[in-house]
C-alpha positions in Angstrom: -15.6 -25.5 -0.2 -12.2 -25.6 -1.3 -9.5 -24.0 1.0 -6.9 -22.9 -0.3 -3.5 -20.3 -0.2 -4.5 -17.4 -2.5 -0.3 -16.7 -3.4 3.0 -18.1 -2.8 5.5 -15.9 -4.3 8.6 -17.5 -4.7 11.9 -15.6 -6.1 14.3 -18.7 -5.4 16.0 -20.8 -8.3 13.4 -22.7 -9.9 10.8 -21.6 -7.8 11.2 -25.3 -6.0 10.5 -24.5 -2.9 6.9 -24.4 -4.4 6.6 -27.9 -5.6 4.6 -30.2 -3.9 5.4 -34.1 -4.1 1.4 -35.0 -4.6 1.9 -33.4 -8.2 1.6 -36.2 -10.9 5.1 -36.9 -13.0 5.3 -34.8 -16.3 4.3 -36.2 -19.3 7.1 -36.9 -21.5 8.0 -34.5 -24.3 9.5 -34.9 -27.6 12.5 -32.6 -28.2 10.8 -29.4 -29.5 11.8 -28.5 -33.2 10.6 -24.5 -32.7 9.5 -22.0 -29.9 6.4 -22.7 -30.7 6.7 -26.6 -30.0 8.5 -25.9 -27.1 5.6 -24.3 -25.8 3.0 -26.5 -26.2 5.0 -29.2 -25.3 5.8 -27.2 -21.3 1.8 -27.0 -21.4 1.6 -30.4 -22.0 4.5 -31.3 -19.0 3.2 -28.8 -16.6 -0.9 -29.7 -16.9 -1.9 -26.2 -17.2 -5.4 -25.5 -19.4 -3.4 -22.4 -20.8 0.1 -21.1 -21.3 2.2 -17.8 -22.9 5.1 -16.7 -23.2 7.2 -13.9 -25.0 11.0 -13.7 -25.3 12.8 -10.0 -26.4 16.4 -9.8 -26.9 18.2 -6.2 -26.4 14.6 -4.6 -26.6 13.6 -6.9 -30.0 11.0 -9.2 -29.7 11.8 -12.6 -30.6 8.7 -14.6 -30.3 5.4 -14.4 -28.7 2.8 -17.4 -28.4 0.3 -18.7 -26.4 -1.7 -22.3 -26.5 -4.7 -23.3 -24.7 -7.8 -22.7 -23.1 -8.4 -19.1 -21.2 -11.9 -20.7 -19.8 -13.5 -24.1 -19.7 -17.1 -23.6 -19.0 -17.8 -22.4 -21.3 -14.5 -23.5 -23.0 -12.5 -20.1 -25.1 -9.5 -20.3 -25.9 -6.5 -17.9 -25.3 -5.6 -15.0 -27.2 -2.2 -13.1 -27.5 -3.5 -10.0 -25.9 -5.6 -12.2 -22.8 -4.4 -10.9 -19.8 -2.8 -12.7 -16.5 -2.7 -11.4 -13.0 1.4 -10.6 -12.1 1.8 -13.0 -8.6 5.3 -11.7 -8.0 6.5 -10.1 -10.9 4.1 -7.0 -10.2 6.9 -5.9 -7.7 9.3 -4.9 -10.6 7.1 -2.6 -11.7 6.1 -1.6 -8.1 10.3 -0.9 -7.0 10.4 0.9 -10.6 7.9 3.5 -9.4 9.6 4.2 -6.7 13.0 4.7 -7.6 11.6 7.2 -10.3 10.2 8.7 -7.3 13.9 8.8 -5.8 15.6 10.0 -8.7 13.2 13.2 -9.4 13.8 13.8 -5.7 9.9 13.3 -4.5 11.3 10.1 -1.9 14.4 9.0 -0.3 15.2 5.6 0.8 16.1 6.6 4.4 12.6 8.1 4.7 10.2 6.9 7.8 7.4 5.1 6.6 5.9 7.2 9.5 6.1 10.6 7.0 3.4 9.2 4.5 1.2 6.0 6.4 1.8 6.7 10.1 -0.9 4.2 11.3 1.3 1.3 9.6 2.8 -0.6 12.7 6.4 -0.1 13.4 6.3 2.9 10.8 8.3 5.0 12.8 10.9 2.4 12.6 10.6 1.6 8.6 12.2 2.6 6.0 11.2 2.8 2.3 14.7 1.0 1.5 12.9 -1.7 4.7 10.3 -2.0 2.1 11.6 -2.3 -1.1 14.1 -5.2 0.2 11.7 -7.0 2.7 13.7 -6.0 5.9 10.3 -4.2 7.4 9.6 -7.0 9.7 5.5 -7.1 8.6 3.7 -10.3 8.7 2.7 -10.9 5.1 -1.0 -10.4 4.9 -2.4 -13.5 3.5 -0.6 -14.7 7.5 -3.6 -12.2 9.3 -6.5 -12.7 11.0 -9.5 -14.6 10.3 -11.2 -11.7 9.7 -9.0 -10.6 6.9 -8.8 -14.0 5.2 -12.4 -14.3 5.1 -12.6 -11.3 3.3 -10.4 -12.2 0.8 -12.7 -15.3 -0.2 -15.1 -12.5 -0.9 -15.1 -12.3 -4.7 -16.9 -9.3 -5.1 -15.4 -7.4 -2.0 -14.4 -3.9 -2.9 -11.0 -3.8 -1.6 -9.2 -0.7 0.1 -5.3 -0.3 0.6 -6.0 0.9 4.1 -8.3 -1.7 5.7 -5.1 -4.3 4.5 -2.7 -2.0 6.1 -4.4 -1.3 9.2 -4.1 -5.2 9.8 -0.6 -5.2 9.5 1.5 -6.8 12.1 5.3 -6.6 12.9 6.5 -9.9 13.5 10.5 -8.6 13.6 11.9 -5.5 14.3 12.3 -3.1 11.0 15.5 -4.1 9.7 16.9 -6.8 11.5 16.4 -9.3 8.6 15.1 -10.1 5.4 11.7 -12.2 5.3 9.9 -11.9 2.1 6.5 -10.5 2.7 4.1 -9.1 0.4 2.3 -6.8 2.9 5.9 -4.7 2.2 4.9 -4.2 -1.5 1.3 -3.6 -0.8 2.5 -1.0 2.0 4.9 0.7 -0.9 2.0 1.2 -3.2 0.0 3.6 -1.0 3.7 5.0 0.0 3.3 5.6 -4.2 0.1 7.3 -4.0 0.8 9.8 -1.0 3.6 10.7 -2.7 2.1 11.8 -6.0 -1.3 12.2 -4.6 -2.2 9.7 -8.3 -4.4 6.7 -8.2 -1.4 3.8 -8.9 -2.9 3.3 -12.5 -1.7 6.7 -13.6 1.5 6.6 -12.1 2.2 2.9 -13.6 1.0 4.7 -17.2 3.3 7.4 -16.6 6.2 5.8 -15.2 6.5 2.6 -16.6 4.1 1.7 -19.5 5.2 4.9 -21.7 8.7 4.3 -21.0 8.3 0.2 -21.5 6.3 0.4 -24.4 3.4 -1.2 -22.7 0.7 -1.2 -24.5 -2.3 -3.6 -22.6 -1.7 -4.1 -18.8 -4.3 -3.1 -16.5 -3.6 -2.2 -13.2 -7.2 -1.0 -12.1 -9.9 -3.6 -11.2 -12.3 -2.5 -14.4 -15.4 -4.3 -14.8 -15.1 -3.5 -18.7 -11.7 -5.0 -18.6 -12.9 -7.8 -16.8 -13.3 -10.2 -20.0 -9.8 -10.3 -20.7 -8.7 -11.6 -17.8 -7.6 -15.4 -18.0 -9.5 -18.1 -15.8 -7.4 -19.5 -13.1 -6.8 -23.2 -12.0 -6.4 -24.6 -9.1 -5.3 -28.5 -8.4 -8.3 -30.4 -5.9 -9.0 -34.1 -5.5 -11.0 -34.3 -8.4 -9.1 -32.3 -11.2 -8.1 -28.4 -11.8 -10.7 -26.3 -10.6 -11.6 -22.7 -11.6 -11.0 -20.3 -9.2 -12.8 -17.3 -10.6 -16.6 -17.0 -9.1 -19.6 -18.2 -10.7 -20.4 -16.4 -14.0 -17.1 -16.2 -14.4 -16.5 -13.2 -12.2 -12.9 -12.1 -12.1 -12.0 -12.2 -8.0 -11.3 -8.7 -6.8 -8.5 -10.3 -4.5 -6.1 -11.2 -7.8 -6.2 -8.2 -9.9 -6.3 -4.4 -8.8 -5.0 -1.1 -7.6 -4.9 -2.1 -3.9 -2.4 -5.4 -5.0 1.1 -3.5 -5.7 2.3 -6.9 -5.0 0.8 -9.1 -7.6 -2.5 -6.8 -8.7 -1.3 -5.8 -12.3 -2.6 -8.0 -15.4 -0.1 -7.8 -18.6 -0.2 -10.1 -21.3 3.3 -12.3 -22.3 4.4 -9.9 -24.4 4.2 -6.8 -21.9 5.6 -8.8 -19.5 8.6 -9.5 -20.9 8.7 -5.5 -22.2 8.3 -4.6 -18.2 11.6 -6.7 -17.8 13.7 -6.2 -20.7 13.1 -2.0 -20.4 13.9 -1.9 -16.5 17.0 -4.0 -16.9 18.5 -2.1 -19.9 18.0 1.0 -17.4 14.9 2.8 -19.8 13.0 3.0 -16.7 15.1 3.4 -13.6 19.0 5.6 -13.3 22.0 3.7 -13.2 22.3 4.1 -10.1 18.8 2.8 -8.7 19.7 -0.7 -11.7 22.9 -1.1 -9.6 21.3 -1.2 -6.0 18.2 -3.5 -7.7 21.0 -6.0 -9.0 23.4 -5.9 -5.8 22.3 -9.1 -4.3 25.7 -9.6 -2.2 24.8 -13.7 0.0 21.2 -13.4 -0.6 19.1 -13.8 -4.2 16.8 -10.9 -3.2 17.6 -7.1 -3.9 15.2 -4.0 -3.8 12.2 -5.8 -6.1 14.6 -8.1 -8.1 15.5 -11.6 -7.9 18.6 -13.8 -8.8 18.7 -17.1 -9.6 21.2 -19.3 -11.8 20.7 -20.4 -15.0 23.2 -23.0 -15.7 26.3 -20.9 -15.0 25.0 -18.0 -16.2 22.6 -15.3 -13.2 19.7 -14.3 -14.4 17.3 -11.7 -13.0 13.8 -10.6 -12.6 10.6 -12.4 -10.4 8.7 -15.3 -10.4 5.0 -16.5 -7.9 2.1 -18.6 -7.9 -1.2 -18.9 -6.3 -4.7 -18.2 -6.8 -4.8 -20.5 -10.5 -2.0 -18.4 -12.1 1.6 -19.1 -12.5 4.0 -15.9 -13.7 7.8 -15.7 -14.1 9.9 -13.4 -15.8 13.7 -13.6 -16.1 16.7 -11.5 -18.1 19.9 -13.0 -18.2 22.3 -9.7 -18.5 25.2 -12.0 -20.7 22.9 -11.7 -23.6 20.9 -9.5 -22.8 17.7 -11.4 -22.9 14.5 -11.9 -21.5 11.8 -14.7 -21.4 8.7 -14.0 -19.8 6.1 -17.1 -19.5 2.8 -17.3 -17.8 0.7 -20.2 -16.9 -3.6 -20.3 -15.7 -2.2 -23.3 -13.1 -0.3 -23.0 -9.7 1.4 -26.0 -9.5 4.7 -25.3 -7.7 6.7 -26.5 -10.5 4.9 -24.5 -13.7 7.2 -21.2 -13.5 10.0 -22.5 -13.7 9.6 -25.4 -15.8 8.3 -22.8 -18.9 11.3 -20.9 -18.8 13.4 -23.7 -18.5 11.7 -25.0 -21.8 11.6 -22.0 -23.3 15.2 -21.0 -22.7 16.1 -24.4 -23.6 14.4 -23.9 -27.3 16.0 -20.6 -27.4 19.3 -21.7 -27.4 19.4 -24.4 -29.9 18.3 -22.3 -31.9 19.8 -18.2 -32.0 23.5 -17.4 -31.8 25.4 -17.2 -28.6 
């Protein structure tokens, strides 16, 4: 049996703090002529059975593609509208829904965790702000106890917000420093659901999908659903190796309502809608864009990362782990965003794609 990390988000430039120096060199590329080149070509570099991607300038889309296999046994190939679980970038939509919660006067950022999940540790002492910019001292989950991590090798486990939360450790006091953990995100999406008294699927409809223009994501683990979701890969001695269960089972650890860290599914093209409407402000105030994009020493602020691009910041979220590889970044100067996804978790994939892609994209469109 294969051990291995189920996610490693990772919001810093290039995501190279991922790599790992056992990977095999990249194949060489020609220079792309197209988007579309350029895209096969980064699947071809990164090793991954199957990649997308989707770039939309000031709310236009640009180009959407996908190349490779969604499955191998038996093989399929991808399709525009095959869906890939968000490690990572499910927080934008996760810190959306709660500053919409904050600006129609439901929450406030000073609140005590304590007033809507009191059994949380330390929730006296957290704050929803805490939460959204991982200063609530919680161990991430995937650091608990055996007993927890076994569980989450369960394919088929039926998963419950509060049996993750109940496990939940402080490992700093609330406040006292940021430490990315994705319990904090997990903990914010049953801070959601008190709030509204909704299932997170509804609220994500409501509150971001209808405003995004979002038109396929699934949030809900739905068994109906289930043969849309892409096939992930994992790298072991022998090759890439699927991670989903036999008969293809989609793992109820990767996708789902409980995961308000990295649970929703989106194709490329939804992805990049999810970025492009939150950063030209069509889902959050002004006010709420300003505190998500106020990243003062760190690259981290309230759901959003930073990270250069050249000499030019760009913004948005990037992870790995379990077979998948997401990122999605808008650079503000041209208002544009490029979202690419990836069945592989090698620590290099995320941010190799958008390099390529970005690359393509500037030879060829105006300034």
């Amino acid at each position: 049996m294969i051990r291995q990390s189920l996610v490693a988000v990772c919001w810093l430039a290039g995501l190279t703090a991922c790599s790992s120096s056992s990977e095999p060199e990249p194949a060489p590329t020609p220079t792309p002529r197209s988007l579309d080149e350029a895209l096969a070509g980064a699947r071809l570099e990164t090793g991954a059975p199957g990649v997308a991607a989707a770039i939309v300038r000031d709310g236009a889309p640009v180009f959407d593609g996908f190349v490779g296999d969604f499955s191998r046994e038996p093989g399929r190939p991808l399709e525009r509208t095959s869906l890939f679980p968000l490690a990572g970038v499910t927080e934008l939509a996760t810190a959306s829904m709660v500053f919409r919660l904050v600006e129609d006067g439901r929450l406030r950022l000073d609140d005590r965790l304590s007033r809507y999940i009191p059994y949380v540790s330390n929730a006296d002492a957290i704050t929803i702000a805490m939460l959204l910019d991982h200063r609530s001292g919680l161990d991430d989950y995937l650091r608990m106890p055996d007993e927890l991590y076994y569980r989450l090798q369960d394919p088929a486990h039926s998963w419950t917000r509060e049996e993750v939360l109940r496990v939940l450790e402080g490992v700093l006091f609330p406040g006292t420093e940021q430490r990315y953990s994705q319990s904090d995100y997990v903990v914010l999406g049953g801070v959601i659901e008190s709030v509204t008294q909704r299932p997170i699927e509804d609220v994500f409809e409501k509150l971001v999908a209808v405003p995004a223009g979002i038109e396929g994501c699934a949030f809900a683990y739905d068994p109906a659903r289930a043969p849309e979701i892409v096939h992930g890969f994992t790298a072991a001695k022998d090759g890439l190796v699927d991670t989903f269960a036999a008969g293809g089972r989609v793992p109820t650890s990767i996708w789902g309502a409980v995961w308000t860290d990295r649970g929703l599914a989106c194709d490329a093209r939804d992805t990049a809608r999810l970025a492009d409407a939150l950063f030209r402000g069509a889902l959050v105030d002004e006010e709420a864009l300003q505190r998500m994009t106020r990243f003062g020493d760190g690259n981290y602020a309230y759901g959003v990362g930073e990270k250069s691009d050249g000499a030019r910041p760009v913004w948005g979220h990037a992870g790995l782990g379990s077979g998948f590889s997401t990122a999605v970044w808008y650079e503000p100067e041209r208002r544009l965003t490029i979202a690419v996804l990836a069945n592989s978790d090698g620590g290099g994939i995320p941010g190799t794609l958008y390099q390529r892609m970005e690359e393509a994209y500037s030879r060829s469109a105006p300034p």
